[in-house]
C-alpha positions in Angstrom: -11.8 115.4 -33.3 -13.4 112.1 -31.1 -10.9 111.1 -29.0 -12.8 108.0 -27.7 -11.9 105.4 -24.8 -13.4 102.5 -23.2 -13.1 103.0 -19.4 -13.9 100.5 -16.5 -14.6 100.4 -12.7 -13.9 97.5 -10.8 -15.6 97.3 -7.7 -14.3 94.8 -5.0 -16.9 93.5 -2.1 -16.0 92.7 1.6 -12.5 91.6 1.8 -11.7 90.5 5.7 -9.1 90.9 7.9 -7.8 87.3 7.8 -8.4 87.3 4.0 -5.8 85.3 1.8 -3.9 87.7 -0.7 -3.5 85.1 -3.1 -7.4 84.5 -3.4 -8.4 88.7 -3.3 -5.8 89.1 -6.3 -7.8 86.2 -8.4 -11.2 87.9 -7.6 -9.2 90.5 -9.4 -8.2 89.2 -11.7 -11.3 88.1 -12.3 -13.0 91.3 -12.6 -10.0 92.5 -15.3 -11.1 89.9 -17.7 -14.9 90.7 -17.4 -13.6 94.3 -18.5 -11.5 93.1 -20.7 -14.1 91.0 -22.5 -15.9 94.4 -22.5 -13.4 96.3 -24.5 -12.1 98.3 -21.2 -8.6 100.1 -22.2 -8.8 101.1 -18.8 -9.5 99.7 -15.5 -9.6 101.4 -12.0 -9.4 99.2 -9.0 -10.5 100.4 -5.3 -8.0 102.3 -2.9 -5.9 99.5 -1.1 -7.1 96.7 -3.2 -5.0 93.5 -2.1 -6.5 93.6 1.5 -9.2 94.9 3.8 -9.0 98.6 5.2 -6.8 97.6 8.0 -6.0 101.1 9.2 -9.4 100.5 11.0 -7.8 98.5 13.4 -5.0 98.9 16.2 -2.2 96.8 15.4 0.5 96.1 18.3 2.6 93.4 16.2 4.7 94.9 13.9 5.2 91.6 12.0 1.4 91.4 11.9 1.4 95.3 10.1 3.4 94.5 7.4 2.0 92.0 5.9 -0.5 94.6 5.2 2.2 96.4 2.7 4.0 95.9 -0.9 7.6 96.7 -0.5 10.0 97.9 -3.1 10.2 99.9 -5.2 8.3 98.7 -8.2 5.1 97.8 -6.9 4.4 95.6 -9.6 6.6 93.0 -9.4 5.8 92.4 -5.6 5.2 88.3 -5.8 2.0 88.7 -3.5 0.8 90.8 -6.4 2.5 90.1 -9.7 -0.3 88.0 -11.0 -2.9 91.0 -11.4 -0.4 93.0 -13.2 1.0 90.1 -15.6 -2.8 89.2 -16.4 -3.5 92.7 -17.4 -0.1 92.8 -19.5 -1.5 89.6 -21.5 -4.9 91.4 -21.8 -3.1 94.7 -23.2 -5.9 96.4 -20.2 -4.2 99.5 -18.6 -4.4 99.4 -14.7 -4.8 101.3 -11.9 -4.6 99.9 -8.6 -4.3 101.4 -5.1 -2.5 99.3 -2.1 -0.3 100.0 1.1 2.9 101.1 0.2 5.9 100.8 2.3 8.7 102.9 1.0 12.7 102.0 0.9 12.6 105.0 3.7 10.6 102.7 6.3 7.3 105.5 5.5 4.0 104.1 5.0 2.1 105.5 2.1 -1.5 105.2 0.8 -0.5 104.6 -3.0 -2.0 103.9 -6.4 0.0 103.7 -9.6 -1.2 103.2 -12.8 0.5 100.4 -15.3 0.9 100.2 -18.8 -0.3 96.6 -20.2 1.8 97.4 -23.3 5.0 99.1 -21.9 5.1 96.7 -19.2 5.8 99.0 -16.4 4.5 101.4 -14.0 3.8 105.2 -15.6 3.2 106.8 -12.6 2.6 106.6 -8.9 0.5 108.8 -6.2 0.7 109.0 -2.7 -3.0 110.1 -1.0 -2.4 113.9 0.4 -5.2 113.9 3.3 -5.4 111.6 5.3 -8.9 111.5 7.4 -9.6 110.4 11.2 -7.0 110.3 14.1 -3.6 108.5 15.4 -5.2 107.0 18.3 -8.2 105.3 18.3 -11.4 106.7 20.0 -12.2 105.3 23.9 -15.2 103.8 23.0 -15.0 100.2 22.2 -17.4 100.1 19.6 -16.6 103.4 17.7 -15.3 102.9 13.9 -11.8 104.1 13.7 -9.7 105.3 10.9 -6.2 105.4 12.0 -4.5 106.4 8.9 -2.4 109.3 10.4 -1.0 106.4 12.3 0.2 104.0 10.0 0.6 106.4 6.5 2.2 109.7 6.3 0.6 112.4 3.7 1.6 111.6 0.3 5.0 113.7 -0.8 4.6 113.4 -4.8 2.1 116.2 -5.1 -1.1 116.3 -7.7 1.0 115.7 -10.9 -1.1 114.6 -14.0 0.4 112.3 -16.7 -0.1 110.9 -20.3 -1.1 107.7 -21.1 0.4 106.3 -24.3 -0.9 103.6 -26.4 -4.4 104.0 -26.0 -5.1 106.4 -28.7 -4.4 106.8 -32.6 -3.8 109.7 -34.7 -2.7 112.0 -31.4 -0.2 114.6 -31.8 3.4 114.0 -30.6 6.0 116.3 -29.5 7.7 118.2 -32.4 4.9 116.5 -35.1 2.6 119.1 -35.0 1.6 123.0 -35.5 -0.5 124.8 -34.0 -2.9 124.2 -31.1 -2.2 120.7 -29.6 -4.7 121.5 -26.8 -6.8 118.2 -26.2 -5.3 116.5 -29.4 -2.5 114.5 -27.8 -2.5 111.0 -25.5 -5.1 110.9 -22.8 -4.3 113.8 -19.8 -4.5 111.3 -16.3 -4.6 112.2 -12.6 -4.9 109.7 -9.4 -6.7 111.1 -6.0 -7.5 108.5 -3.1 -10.7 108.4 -1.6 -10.8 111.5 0.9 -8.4 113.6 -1.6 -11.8 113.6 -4.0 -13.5 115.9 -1.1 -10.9 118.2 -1.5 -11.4 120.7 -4.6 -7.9 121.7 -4.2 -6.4 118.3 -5.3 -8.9 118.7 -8.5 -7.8 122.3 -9.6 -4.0 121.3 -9.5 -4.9 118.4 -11.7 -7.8 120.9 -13.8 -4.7 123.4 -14.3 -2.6 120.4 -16.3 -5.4 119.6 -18.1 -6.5 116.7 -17.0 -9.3 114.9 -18.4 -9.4 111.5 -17.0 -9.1 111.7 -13.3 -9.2 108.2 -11.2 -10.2 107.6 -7.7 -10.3 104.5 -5.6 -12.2 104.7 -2.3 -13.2 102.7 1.0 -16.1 104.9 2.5 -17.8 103.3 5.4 -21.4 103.6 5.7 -22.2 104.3 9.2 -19.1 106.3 11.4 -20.7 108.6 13.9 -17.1 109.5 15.5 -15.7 110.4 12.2 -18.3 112.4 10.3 -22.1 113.3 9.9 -25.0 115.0 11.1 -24.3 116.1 15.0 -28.0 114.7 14.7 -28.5 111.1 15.5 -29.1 109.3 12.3 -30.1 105.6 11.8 -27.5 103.2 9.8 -29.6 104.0 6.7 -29.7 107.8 7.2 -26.2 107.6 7.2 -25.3 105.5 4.4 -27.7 107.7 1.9 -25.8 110.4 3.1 -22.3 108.8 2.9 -23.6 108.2 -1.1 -25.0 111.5 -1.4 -21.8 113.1 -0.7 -19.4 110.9 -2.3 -21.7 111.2 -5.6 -22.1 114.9 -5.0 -17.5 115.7 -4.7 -17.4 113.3 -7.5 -19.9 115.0 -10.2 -18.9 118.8 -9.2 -15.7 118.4 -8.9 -15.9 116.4 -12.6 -17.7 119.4 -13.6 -15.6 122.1 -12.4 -12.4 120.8 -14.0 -14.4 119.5 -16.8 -13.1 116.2 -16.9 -14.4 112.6 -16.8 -13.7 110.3 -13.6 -13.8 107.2 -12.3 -14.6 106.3 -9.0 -14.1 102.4 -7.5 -15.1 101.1 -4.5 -14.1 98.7 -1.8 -17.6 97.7 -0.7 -19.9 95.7 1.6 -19.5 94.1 5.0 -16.3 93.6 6.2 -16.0 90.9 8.8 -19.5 91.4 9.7 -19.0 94.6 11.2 -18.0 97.3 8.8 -20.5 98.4 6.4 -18.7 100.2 3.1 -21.0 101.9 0.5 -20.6 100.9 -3.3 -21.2 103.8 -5.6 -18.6 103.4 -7.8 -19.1 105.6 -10.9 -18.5 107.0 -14.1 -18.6 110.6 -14.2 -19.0 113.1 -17.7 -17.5 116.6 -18.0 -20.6 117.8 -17.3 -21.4 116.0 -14.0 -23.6 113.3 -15.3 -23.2 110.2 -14.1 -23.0 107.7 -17.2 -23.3 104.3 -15.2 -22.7 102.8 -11.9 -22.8 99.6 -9.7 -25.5 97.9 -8.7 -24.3 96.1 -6.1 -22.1 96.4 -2.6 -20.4 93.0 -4.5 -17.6 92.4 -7.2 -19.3 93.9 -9.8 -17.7 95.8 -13.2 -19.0 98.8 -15.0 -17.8 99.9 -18.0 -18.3 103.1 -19.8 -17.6 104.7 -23.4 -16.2 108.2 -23.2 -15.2 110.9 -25.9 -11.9 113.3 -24.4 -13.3 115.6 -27.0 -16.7 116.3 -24.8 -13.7 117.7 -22.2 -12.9 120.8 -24.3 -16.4 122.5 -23.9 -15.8 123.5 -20.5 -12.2 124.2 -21.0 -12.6 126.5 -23.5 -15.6 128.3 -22.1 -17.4 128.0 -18.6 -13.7 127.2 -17.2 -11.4 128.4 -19.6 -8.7 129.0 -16.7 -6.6 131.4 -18.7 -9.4 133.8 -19.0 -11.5 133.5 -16.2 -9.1 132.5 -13.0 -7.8 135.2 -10.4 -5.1 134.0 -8.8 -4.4 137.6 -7.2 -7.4 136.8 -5.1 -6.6 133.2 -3.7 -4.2 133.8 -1.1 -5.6 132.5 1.4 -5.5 128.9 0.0 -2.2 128.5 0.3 -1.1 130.9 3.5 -3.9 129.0 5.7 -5.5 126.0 7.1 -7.9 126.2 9.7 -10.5 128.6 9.9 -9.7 132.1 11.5 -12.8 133.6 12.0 -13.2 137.7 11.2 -13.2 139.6 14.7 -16.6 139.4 17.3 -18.9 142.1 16.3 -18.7 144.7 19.3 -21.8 144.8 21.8 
């Protein structure tokens, strides 16, 4: 039985570091109506929306820090914010939106929740697990850091996938139904943050719920020879097309291999001049085909038409889990991390 949804991605160019809140939530804002006017049910925003990817930068002011964070516990009724999320309740557009969080504990989290326009609260939140680059920036002055060790700790909420209500008719309930109920109820939903989407592990605890929406909200610089690459030289170009090669590449096999649609959203362009983000922001099929994507490194929305039905062909055959999975051979998943080499081969 169709089980079809109008999805969105809403890309966000170059937000800098002395960019007003107030102004970033209206370009928004902005971009929600365009989906809206679209017929978007959905719509993913980029990882940290509200402000530029400060954890690139080496803050000695705490004062100056926090203004870089939503605090409380209900993310969306923080005042800096509030607007995006009342707008999408008076659109009836589901949201999800990533942004620094800054726990009642004093932690720093790298956060998305998703909010339902017509419940009027926040369904569930998710806390990015890895974390990429270093505590302490690198010596050289003009090396790209990514201090997110420093100013988040790994999420502590795990890979757990939800239901979205109210987006669907005719869906089976709890206690209304005999029978199967395997991809006939609400929409199955996971959240990953940007690095977590290079991480197959994230996508099989999600592919083991079910999952068959999962959203993903990056900031992916372009050009970050200290962090990752070639241990060739490459040109700013090189390094882009290979920054978009591999984020297209973890988003469409991953997709695949969970069979489940995605969306990915991007913070792009040039942040104050200096740091270059990729766009790429995407809408992924079951079976790893990309169905559209932006144009542009600028504000830009893409909006897709998808059918939760076209998830159950890979569940129920390539990657039918129950059938084909042997857990009895994955221990080393969870007993290790780094890589322990087998022994030297003797002379």
């Amino acid at each position: 039985m169709p089980r079809i949804l109008k999805v969105a991605a809403a890309q966000v160019g170059a937000v800098h570091l002395n960019a007003d809140r107030s102004e970033t939530v209206q370009r928004l804002i902005k971009l929600l109506r365009e989906a809206a006017t679209q017929g978007a049910q959905i719509v993913l925003f980029p990882e940290l929306t509200f402000t530029t990817f400060f954890a690139r930068h080496l803050f000695h002011d705490d004062e100056e820090l926090e203004r870089f964070f939503e605090h409380g516990e209900d993310v969306s009724k923080s005042e800096n914010i509030k607007p995006l999320f009342d707008e999408a309740q008076r659109l009836g557009v589901d949201i999800s939106v990533g942004f620094a969080e800054r726990a009642p504990s004093g932690t720093g989290y790298n956060a998305s929740v998703y909010y339902s326009a017509k419940r009027g609260e926040v369904l569930a939140k998710y806390r990015k697990v890895h974390l990429p680059g270093t505590k302490e920036p690198y010596e050289k002055p003009d090396a790209v850091n990514q201090l997110e060790k420093r100013y988040f700790k790994p999420g502590d909420l795990g890979f757990k996938a939800f239901r979205a209500p109210d987006l669907l008719s005719d869906v089976v309930k709890s206690g209304s139904a005999a029978g199967e109920t395997k991809g006939r109820g609400d929409p199955i939903l996971g959240m990953i943050v940007c690095n977590d989407r290079r991480w197959p592990e994230a996508w099989r605890c999600y592919g083991l719920q079910g999952v068959e929406l999962i959203l993903c909200g990056f900031n992916t610089v372009g050009h970050a020879p200290d962090l990752w690459g070639s241990r060739k030289p490459m040109t700013k170009e090189e390094s882009e097309k290979e920054a978009l090669f591999h984020h297209r590449l973890v988003m469409q096999s991953n997709s695949y291999m969970n069979a489940c649609f995605s969306i990915s959203a991007a913070r792009a362009g040039m942040d104050d001049g200096k740091y270059d983000l990729i766009a790429g922001s995407a809408i992924v099929s079951p079976e790893g085909h990309i169905l559209v994507e932006t144009k542009t490194k600028d504000d830009e929305v893409i909006v897709a038409e998808i059918d939760l039905e076209e998830c159950q062909q890979g569940k129920e055959k390539t990657f039918d889990f129950d059938r084909h999975r042997r857990t009895e051979a994955y221990g080393l998943i969870t007993s290790q991390t780094g890589i322990i080499e087998p022994e030297l081969l003797k002379v």
